[in-house]
C-alpha positions as CSV (number, residue, x, y, z in Angstrom):
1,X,-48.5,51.0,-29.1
2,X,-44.7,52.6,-30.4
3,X,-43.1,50.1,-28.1
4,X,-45.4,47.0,-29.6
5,X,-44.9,48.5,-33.4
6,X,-40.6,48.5,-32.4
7,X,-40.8,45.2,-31.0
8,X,-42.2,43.8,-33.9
9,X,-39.5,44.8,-36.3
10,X,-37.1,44.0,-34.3
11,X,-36.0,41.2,-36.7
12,X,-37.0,43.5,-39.5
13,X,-35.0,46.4,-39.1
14,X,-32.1,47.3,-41.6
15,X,-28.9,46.0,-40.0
16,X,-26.3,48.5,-39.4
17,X,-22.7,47.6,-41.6
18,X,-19.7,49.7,-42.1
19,X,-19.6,51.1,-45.9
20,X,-23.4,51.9,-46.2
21,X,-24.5,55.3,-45.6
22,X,-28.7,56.5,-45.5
23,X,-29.6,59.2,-47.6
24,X,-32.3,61.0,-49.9
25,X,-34.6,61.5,-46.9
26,X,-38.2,62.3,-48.4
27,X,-41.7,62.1,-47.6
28,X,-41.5,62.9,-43.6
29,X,-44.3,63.0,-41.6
30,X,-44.9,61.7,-37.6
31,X,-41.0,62.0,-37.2
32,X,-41.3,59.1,-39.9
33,X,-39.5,59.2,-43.4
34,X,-38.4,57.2,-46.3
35,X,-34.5,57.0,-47.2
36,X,-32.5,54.7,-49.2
37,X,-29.0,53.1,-47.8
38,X,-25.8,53.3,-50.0
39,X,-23.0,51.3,-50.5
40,X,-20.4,54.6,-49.8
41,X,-17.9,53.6,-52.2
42,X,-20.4,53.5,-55.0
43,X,-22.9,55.8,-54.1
44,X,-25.0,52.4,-55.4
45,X,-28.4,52.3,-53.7
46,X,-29.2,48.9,-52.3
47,X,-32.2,49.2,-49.6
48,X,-34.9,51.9,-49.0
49,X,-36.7,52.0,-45.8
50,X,-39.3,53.6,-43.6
51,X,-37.2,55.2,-40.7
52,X,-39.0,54.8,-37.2
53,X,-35.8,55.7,-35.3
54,X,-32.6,56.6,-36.2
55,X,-30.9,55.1,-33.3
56,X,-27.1,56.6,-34.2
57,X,-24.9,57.2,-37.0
58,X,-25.6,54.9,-39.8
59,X,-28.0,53.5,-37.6
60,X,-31.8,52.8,-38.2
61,X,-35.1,51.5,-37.3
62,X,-37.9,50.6,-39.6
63,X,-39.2,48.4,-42.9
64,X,-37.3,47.8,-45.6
65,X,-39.3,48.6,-48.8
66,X,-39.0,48.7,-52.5
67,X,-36.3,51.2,-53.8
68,X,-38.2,54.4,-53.8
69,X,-36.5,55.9,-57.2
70,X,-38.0,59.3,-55.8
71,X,-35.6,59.1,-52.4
72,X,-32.5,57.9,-55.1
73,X,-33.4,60.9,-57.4
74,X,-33.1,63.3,-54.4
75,X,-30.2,62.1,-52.9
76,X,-28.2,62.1,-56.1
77,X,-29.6,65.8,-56.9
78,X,-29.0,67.3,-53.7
79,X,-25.3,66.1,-54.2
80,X,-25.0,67.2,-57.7
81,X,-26.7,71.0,-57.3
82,X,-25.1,71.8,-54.0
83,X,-21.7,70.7,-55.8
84,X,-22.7,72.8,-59.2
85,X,-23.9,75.8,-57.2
86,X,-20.4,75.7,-54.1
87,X,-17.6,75.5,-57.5
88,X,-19.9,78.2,-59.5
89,X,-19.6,80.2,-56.4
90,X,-16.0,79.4,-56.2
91,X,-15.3,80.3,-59.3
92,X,-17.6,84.0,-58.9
93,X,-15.2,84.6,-55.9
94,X,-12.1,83.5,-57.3
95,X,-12.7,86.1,-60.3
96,X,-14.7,88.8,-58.7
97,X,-12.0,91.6,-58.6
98,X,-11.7,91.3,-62.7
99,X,-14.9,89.7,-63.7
100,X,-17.0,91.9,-66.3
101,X,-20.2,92.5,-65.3
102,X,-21.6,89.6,-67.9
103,X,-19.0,87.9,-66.4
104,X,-20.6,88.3,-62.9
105,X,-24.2,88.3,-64.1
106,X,-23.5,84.7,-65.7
107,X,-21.7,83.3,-62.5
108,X,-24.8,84.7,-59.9
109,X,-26.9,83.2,-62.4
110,X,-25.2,79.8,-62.3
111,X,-25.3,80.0,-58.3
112,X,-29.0,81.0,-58.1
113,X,-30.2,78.2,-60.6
114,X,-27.9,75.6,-59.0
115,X,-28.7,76.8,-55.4
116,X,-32.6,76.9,-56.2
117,X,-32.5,73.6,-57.7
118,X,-30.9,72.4,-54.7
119,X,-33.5,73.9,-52.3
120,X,-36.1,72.5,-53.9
121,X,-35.0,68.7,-54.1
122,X,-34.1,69.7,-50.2
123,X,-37.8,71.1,-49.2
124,X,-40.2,70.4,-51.9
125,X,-39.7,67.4,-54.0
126,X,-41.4,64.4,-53.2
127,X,-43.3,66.1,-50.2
128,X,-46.3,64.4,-49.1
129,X,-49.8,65.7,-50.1
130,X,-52.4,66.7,-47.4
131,X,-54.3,63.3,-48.3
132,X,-51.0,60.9,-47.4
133,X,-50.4,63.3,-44.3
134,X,-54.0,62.9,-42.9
135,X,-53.5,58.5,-44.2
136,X,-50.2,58.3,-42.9
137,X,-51.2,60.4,-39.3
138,X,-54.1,58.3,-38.7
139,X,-52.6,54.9,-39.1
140,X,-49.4,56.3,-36.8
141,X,-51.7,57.6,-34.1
142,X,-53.2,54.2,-33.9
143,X,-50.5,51.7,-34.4
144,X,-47.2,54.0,-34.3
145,X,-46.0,53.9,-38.1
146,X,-46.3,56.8,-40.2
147,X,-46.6,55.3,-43.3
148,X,-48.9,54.3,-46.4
149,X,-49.3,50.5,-45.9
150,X,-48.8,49.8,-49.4
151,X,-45.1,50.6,-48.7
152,X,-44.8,48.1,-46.6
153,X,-43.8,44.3,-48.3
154,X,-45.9,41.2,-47.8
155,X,-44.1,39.5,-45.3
156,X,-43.2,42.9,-42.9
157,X,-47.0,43.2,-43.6
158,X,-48.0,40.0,-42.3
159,X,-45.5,40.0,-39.4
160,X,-47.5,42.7,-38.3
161,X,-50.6,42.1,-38.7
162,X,-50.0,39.1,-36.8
163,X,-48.4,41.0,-34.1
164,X,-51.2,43.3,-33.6
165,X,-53.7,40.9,-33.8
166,X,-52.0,38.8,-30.7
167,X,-51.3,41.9,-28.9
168,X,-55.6,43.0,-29.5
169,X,-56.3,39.7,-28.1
170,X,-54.3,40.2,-25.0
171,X,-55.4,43.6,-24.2
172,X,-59.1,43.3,-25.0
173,X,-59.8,39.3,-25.0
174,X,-61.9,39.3,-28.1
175,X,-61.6,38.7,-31.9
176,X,-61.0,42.1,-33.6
177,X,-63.2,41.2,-36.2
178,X,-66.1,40.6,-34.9
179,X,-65.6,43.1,-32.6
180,X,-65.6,45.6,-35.9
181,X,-68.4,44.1,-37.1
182,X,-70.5,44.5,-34.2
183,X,-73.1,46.7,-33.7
184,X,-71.6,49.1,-31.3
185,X,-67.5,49.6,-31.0
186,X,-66.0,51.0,-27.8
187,X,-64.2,54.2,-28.6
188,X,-60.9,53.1,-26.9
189,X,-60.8,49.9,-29.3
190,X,-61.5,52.3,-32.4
191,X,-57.9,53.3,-32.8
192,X,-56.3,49.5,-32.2
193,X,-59.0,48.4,-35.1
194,X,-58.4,51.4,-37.8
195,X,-54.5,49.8,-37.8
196,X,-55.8,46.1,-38.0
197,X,-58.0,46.7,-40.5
198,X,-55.9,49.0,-42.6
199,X,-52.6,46.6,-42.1
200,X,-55.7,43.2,-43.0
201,X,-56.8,44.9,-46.4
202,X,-53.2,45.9,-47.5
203,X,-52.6,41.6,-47.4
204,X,-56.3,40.7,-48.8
205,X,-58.3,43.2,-50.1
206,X,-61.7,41.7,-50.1
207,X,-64.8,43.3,-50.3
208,X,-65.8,42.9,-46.6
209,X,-62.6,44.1,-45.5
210,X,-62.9,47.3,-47.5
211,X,-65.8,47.7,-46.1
212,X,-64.9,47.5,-42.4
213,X,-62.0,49.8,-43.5
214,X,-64.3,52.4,-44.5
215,X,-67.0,51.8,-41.3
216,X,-63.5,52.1,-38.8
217,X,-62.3,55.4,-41.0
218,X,-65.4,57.0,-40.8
219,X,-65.5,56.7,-36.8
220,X,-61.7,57.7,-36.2
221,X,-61.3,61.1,-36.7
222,X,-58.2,63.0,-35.5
């Protein structure tokens, strides 16, 4: 299923330039994560994606998305607090030998508040709640991508829903509709269908496709 979810992204995928870095990596779960590319010069932000790979430096696979203002926000504050909190430092060690002790009260304040600010935009901001993990886990156990569908843009959405409808077809020779709305589902199909039908109601949610979403949840447990 990994190798069917890379293959179609293939023509999706962010391309890899000189000039661009990827940072303000948030939200990771399944080995998956959001960042945002930059234009290096700038530090201006001009892509966000859903990492499935990183295949090398500067070097990703995955969906471009909206830009997430959340990965923007912690890249930019990670770079701002670890600079406050490395000069304040400098500045505690440059003047330790004839600092007061105000003096050096002040400057291990400034490097605590800069240095805690920075840990948390590092470890806790923007980290996923146990809901998105248990989403985000069961759609990438059945179809490969960590990720909350509505992240996802129409078209990458419809590529792939596309994609995993032709590859159902092939594997199982049957509709996966009907075969959701049948009676009895085969366990081994219940996976393959959770992803269909969670990928189908993030293009068109009607009401009978929430409700097959909600038959399919209801059967795969992880």
């Amino acid at each position: 299923m990994d190798d069917l979810l890379l293959m179609a992204v293939n023509a999706l995928q962010p391309p890899s330039r000189r000039g661009y870095l990827y940072a303000g990596k948030i939200k990771k779960v399944g080995n998956q994560w959001i960042e945002t590319r930059f234009a290096t010069g700038l530090l201006i932000p001009t892509h966000s994606i859903i990492v499935m790979a990183k295949t090398g430096w500067r070097k990703r696979e995955g969906f471009f998305i909206r830009l997430s203002w959340q990965s923007i926000l912690a890249y930019y504050m990670r770079m701002i607090t670890a600079a406050f909190a490395l000069v304040s430092l400098g500045f505690l060690l440059d003047d330790i030998k004839y600092a007061s002790r105000s003096e050096m009260a002040t400057g291990i304040s400034y490097c605590l508040v800069f240095g805690g600010l920075y840990m948390y935009f590092r470890l806790f901001f923007a980290k996923p709640k146990e809901k998105e993990i248990v989403q985000r886990t069961k759609l990438g156990k059945a179809i490969g991508l960590y990720a909350k569908p509505e992240w996802l843009d129409d078209m990458d959405a419809i590529e792939l829903l596309k994609a995993l409808r032709d590859n159902y077809t092939l594997s199982y020779g049957s509709d996966w509709a009907k075969d959701l709305d049948s009676e009895s589902i085969e366990p081994a199909k219940i996976p393959f269908l959770y992803g269909l039908a969670v990928i189908d109601n993030r293009i068109c949610a009607t009401e009978i496709g929430k409700q097959r979403l909600d038959r399919i949840d209801a059967l795969f447990v992880i």
